[in-house]
N, C-alpha and C positions, 0 to 999 in steps of 0.2 A: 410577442415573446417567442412565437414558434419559430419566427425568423430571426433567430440569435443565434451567432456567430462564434464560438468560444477559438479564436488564434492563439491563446496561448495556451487555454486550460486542455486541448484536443493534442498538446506535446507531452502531457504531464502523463507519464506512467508510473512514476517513482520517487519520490523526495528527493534522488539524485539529479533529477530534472532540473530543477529549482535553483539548486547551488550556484549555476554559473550567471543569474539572470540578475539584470538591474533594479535597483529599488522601484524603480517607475513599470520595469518590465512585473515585478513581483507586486506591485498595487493594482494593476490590471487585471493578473492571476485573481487576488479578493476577490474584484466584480464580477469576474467571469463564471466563480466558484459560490457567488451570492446568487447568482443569475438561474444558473444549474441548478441549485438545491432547491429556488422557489419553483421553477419549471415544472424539475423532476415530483417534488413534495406537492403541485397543485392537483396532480393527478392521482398521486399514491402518496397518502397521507403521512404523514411522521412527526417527530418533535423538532419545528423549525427553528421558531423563535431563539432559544440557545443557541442552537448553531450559528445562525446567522450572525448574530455579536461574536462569535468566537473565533473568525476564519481569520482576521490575522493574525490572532496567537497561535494557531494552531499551522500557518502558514511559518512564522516567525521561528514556532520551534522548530520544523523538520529543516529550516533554511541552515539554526546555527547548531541545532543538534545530529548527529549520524545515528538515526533508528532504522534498523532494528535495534545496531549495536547498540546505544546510548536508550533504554524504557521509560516512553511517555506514558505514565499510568493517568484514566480518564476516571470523574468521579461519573457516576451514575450511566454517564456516557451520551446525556443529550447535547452536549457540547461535541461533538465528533464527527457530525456528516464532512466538514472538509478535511479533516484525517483520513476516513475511508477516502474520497473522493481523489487525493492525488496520492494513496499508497496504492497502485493499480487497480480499484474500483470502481473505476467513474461509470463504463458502461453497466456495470453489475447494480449499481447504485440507483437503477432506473428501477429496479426490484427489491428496493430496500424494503425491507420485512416483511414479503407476500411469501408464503409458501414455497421453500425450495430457492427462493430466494437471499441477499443476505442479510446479516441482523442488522437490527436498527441502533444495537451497541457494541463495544469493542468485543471480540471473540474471540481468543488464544485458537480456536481450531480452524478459524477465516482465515487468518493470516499473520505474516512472522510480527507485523507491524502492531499488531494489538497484541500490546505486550500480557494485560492482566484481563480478564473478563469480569463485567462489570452490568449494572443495572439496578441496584440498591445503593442506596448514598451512603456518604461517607467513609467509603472503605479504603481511595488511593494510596492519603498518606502511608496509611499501616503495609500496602502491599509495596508501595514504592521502598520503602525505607526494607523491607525485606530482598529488592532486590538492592538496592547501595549495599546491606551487611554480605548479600551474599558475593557482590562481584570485589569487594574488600576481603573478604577470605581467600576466596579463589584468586585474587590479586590482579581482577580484570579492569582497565582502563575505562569502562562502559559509566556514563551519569545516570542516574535516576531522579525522573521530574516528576511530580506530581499535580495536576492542574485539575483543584475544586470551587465549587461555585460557592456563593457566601451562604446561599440557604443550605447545603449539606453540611457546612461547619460548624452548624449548630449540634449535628447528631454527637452524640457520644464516644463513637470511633474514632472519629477525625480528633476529638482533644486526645483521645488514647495515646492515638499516633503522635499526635505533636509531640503530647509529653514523652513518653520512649526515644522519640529522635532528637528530639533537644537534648534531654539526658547521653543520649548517645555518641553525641559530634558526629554523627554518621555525615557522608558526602551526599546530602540529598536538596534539592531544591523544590519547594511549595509556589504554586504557583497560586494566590486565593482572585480566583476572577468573580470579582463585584460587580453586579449587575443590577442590584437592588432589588432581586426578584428571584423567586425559587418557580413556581405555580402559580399558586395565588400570592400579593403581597409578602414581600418579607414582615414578619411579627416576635419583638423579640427583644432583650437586653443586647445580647450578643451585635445583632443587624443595627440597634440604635448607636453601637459604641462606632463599629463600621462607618457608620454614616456620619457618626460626629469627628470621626478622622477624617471625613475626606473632605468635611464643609467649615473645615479649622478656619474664625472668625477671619483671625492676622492675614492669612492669604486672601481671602476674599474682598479684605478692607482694602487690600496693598491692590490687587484685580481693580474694584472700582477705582482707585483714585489714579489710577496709571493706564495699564490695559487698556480701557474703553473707550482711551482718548484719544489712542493713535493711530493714525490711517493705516495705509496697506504701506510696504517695505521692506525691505534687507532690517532696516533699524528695529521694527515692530518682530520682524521674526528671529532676530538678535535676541530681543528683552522676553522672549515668548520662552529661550529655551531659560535665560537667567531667573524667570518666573519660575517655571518647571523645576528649577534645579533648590528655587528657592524655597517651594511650596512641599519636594521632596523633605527637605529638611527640615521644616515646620513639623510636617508629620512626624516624622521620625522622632522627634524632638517632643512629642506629646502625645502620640497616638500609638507608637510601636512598642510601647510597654510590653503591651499583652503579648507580644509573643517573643521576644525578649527575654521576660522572665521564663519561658518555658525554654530558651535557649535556642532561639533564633536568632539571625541576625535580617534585620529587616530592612526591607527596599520596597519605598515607592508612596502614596501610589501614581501611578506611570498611566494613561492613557492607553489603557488594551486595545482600543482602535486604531492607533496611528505605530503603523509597521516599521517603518524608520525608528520610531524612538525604542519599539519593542525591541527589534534586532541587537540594536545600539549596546541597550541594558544587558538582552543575555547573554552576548557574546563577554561582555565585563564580567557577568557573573560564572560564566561558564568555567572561568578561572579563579576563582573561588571556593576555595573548602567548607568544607562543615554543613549546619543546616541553617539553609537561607530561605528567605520567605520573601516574595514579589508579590506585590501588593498590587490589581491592575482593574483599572476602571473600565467595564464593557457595558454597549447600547442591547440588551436583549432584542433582538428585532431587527439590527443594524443593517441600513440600508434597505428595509422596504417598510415602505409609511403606513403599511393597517397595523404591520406586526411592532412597529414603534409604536403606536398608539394606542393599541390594545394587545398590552401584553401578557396577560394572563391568557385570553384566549387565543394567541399565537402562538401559544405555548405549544398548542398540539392539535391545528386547527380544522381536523379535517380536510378533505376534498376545497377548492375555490379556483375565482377566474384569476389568474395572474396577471392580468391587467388591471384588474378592477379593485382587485381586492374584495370579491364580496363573495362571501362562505356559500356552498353549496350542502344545505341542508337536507335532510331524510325527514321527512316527518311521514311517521306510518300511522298515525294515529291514536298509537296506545303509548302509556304510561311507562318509562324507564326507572328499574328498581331507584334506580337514584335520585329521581325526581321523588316517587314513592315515598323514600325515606326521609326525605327533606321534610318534604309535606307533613305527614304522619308525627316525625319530631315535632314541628313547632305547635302544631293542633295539641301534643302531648304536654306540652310546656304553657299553653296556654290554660292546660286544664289544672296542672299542676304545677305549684311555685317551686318544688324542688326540681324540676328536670332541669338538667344542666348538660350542654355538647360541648363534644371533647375532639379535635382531629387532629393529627399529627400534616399541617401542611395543605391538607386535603378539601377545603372546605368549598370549593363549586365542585369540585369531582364526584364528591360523595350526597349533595344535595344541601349541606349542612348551610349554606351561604345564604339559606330562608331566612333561619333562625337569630344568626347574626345579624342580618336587617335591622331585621322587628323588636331583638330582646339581645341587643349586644348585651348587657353584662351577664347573661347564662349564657354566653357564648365562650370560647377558649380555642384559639390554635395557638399551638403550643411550635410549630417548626418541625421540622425534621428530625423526631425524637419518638420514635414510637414508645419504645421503653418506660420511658419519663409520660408520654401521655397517657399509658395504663397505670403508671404506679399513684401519678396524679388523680386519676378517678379513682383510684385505692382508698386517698385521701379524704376525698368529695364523700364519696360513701360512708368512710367512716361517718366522717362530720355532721352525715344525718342528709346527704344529696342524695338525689338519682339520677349518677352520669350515665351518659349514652355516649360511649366511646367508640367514631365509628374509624377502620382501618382498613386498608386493602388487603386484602386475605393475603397476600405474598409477603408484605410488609410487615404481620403479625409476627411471623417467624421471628421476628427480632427481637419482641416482647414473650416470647413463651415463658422464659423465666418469672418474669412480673405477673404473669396470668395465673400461673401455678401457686408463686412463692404470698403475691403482696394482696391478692383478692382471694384464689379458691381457700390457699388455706386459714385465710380467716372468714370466710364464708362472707363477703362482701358484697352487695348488691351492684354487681357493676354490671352492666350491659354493655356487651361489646360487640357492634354491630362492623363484620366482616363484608366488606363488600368486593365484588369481583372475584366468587370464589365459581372456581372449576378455570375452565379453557377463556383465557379473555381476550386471546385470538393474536395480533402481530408484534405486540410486543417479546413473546416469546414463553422460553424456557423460565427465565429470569421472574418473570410479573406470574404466571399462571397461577389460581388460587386452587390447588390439587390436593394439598395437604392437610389442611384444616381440620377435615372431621375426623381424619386417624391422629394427628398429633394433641386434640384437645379432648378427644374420647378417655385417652388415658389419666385424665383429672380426674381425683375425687371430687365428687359434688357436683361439677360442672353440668351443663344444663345447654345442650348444642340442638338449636332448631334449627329446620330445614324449610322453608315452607314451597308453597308448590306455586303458587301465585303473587299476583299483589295485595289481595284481600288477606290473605294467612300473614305477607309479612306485616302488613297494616295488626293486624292481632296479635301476635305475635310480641310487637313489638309494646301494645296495651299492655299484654300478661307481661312481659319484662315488666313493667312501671310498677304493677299490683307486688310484685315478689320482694321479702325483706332476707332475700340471699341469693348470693352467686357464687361464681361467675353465669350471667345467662348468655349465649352465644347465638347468635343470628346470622347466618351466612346465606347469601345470595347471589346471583350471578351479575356480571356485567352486562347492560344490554334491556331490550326491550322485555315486555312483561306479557302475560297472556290478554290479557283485552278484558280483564272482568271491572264490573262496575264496584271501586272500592272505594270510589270517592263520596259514594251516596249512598252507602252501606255504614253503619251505626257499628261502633266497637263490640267488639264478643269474646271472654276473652277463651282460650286455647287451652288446654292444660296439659302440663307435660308430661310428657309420658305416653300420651296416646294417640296413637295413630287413628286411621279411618278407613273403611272399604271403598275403594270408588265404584267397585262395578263387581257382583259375583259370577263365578265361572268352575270352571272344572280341571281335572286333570293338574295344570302347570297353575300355581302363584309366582305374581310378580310383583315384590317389595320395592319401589323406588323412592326418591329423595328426590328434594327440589323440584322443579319443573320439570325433569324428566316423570313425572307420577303422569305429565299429561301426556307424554310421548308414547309412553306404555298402555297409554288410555286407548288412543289412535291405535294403536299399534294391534291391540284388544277387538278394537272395531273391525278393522280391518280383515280380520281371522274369522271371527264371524258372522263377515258378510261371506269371503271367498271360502270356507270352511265348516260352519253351521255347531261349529263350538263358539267358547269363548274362554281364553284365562282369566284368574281370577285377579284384578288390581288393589291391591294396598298403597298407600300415602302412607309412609311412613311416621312423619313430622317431625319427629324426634332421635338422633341417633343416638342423645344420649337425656336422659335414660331411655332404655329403648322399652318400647309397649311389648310387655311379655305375653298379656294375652293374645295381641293382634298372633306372635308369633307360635304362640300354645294353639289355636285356630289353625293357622297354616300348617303346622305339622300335625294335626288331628285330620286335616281334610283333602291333604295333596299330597303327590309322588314327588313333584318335582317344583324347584323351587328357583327362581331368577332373583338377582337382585342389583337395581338399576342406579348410577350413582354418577355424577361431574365429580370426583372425586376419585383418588387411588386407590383401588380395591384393597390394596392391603391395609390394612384397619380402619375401614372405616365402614361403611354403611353393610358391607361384605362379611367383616368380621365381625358385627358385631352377629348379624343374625348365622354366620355359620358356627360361632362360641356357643351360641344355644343348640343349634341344632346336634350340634356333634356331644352332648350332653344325655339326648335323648336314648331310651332302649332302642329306637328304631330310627337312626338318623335319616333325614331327610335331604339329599343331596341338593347341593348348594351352588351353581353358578353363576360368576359375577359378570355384568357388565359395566365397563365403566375405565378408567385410565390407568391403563397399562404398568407395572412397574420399570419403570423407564421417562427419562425427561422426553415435553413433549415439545417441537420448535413452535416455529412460527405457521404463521397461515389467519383466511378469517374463522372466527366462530365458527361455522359452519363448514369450514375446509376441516378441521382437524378434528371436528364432532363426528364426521366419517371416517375420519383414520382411526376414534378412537372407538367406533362402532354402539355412536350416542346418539341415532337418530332412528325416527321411527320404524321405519324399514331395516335396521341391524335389529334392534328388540324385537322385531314382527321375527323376524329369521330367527333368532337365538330358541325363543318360546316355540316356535316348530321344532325346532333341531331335541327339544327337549322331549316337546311326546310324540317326536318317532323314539325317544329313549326306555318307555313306559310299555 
């Protein structure tokens, strides 16, 4: 593959490039752009698999649509590597989401061509139909498409949007690309209705007893498109209800792989008012046989040999929070008949896919619903369960309402284990879990741990079980764990509220959270080998409620005080302990380390843990800078 030739994809600078090229010219472009993304993606990892199913839609629209003028809104945005790649990015693309590099989703500030910025699902419809209202006031000629995948259509937004835009007769077009797969397996009413549209018996009977029987030919590819034509209107005829009644007018489903038919349809529809929905069948994976075969994990498969197809793995030896968490759940369900896991989608990412194995029916994924999967274990709770609700700290956001409204304030045992909080490295701005501890500190009740290992979350996640109230909250980071033995370590459990000394010392205290408690540890050591003091380290454990004696101690016995957080100092681990200090007769100055207020981009864990000055050697620095202050 290093000796790949791209002759047409090496003209392409622009959508305008394309316009004038043959359908046969334009099927080559595909492979070339199938070719390019696995090359480019073997080396510098990204979200393949969508893409690669999606490059002739995504070829098809800039062929029949004029963007910038005309805004393709992307759902999520893992459908998009060959949008960037022939809207002038193809060399930049070789830097897709490293540092300094460009995003690995659509970016209003990248380029004129990503129209909406994007990385949470379900939001195109809603944006798209804002730009059709807006270029209908202003009385600009421009269309507005929207292209989401069948696992986002379950979220919430996307019906929002439909229903609004139905209601509306707006000029917008939905693009819903079915692929049968979101992450992991689609699961779901929604996905089975999907699927029961596109396996509608009558075509399939009419397929066997025709179809199968005829050679190659002009005559066979004659009857292929009157099939096509025939099986559209089957569908329509029994399956396009549903959106329909929301006030669509539907089409398809149409073959998202084959470019010619795509063309064909949007150029018909292109002249078309109102709002219309295309219905279109994509191969997630298409065109390279690991990521057809194994599509959940080509979903985002890491580093591999392009030829071989075989994953180029890390293993360092130590335990990933996630694996941790898996583990830890099902040991907890074993011991107890009410545990029950909840994930929105998530379920090999977050480890939960143990659990599922062993004890499917205490299992639950629920789709691309966070909202619905916290009010859901609202439920469970009531009902006398102990759900473990676990969600990617970015994706929470979406549920704040439901955490505050349908758990804290009825004091509900839900556990809601946050994974991927602080920097989680190339996916960006969009995924980073930064905000957690200041947005859920502000609950009554709420109950936000922090633990510093995997033995604390291993506990942690015990005392969750033992507790007959919440919300309890667990937040952890993405990524490897410190190396402690927690698998042959007996439950203990934790109790909230209190923190622990790790090491005493003089002068400077320093309050950390999370695994930075170990950083600060190092950090501690360091100073007094080259220095012959030491600061003083505290483990937090809890931001909320936070241990008021740990902090009545530190301000009884220090000038100066650090406090160390993956998290945005403005309220969270910073605020809680500068609230008390500034309380005090004699406040105790308070400086935070920890993420910036300011979004942070992309980069690895470890690139942007130094821009945000989260690594042991900025804490070693800070904690000097402090008692030259003394």
């Amino acid at each position: 593959m290093e000796n790949t030739t791209y002759r047409i994809l090496e003209k392409v600078n622009s959508p305008a490039d394309i316009k004038g090229m043959s359908l046969d010219e334009l099927k080559e472009l595909c492979e070339e752009i199938r070719q390019y993304m696995i090359e480019c993606c073997s080396v510098n990892p990204g979200h393949l698999g969508s893409s690669l199913g999606a490059v002739e839609l995504v070829v098809a629209l800039h062929y029949v649509y004029d963007a910038p003028q005309d805004k393709i809104v992307f759902d999520v945005g893992h459908q998009a590597y060959a949008h960037k790649i022939i809207t002038g990015r193809r060399e930049a693309f070789r830097k897709n989401r490293m540092k300094d590099g460009i995003s690995g989703f659509p970016k209003r500030s990248e380029s004129e061509y990503d129209a909406f910025g994007v990385g949470h699902s379900s939001t195109s419809i809603s944006a798209a139909l804002g730009f059709a209202e807006a270029a209908k006031m202003q009385g600009l000629p421009q269309k507005a498409i929207a292209l989401i995948g069948d696992g986002s259509l379950t979220g919430g937004l996307a019906f929002e949007g439909l229903n609004n835009a139905g209601a509306s007769k707006a000029d917008l077009l939905v693009i819903l690309n079915d692929n049968n797969i979101s992450i992991d397996r689609n699961i779901g009413a929604l996905h089975n209705y999907l699927l029961k549209i596109t396996t509608d018996p009558r075509y399939n009977e009419m397929k066997k007893k025709v179809w199968d029987g005829l050679g190659e030919g002009k005559f066979r590819d004659m009857l292929h498109r009157v099939v096509s034509t025939t099986k559209s209107h089957m569908v329509r005829e029994s399956g396009g209800h549903l959106f329909q009644a929301m006030g669509f007018r539907y089409f398809g489903p149409i073959d998202g792989n084959d470019l010619g038919q795509l063309i064909d349809t949007l150029q018909k529809l292109k002249d078309i008012g109102g709002p219309l929905l295309l219905h279109t069948l994509t191969k997630k994976g298409k065109g390279y046989a690991p990521a057809e075969e194994n599509q959940t994990v080509w979903h985002a498969p890491g580093q591999f040999d392009p030829e071989t197809g075989e994953r180029i793995k890390s293993d360092k030896g130590v335990s990933r929070y996630q694996d941790v968490f898996g583990k830890v759940l099902l040991e907890l369900a074993r011991m107890n008949d009410k545990v029950v896991g909840i994930t929105p989608a998530m379920a090999s990412g977050c480890g939960m896919n143990l659990l599922a194995k062993e004890l499917p029916s205490r299992f639950y994924d629920v789709g691309i619903e966070e909202e619905h999967a916290v009010t859901f274990s609202a439920g469970l709770a009531a009902g006398g369960m102990k759900p473990f609700c676990n969600i990617y700290s970015s994706f929470s956001q979406r549920a704040f309402d439901q955490i505050m409204h349908d758990v804290a304030l009825q004091n509900l045992p839900v556990v809601l284990c946050l994974d991927r909080g602080g920097l989680v490295g190339e996916d960006g701005a969009t995924h980073h879990g930064c905000y957690d501890m200041s947005m859920y500190r502000c609950i009554p009740g709420a109950v936000i741990a922090v633990p510093k290992d995997e033995l604390e979350l291993k506990n942690m996640m015990y005392s969750a079980m033992l507790l007959q109230s919440g919300p309890y909250i667990i937040r952890y980071p993405r990524g490897y764990g410190e190396g402690v033995d927690w698998e042959n370590t007996a439950f203990s459990p934790v109790e909230a509220g209190k923190g622990e000394k790790l090491c005493d010392g003089e002068k400077v205290a320093v309050i950390a959270a999370g695994p930075f408690a170990n950083r600060a540890l190092e950090a501690a050591a360091q100073i007094k080998e080259e220095y012959g003091w030491s600061p003083a380290i505290y483990n937090i454990r809890y931001i909320k409620p936070v241990d008021r004696d740990l902090l009545a101690e530190v301000a009884r016995k220090f000038d100066r005080v650090v406090t160390v957080e993956d998290g945005t100092v403005l309220g969270g681990l910073y605020g809680a302990v500068a609230e008390y200090m500034a309380k005090l007769d004699r406040p105790v100055p308070v400086t935070p380390v920890g993420i910036p207020d300011r979004y942070i981009g992309q980069g690895t864990q470890e690139e942007l843990r130094q821009e945000c000055g989260l690594t042991t050697e900025a804490i070693k620095a800070e904690i000097l800078r402090q008692n030259e202050k003394i």
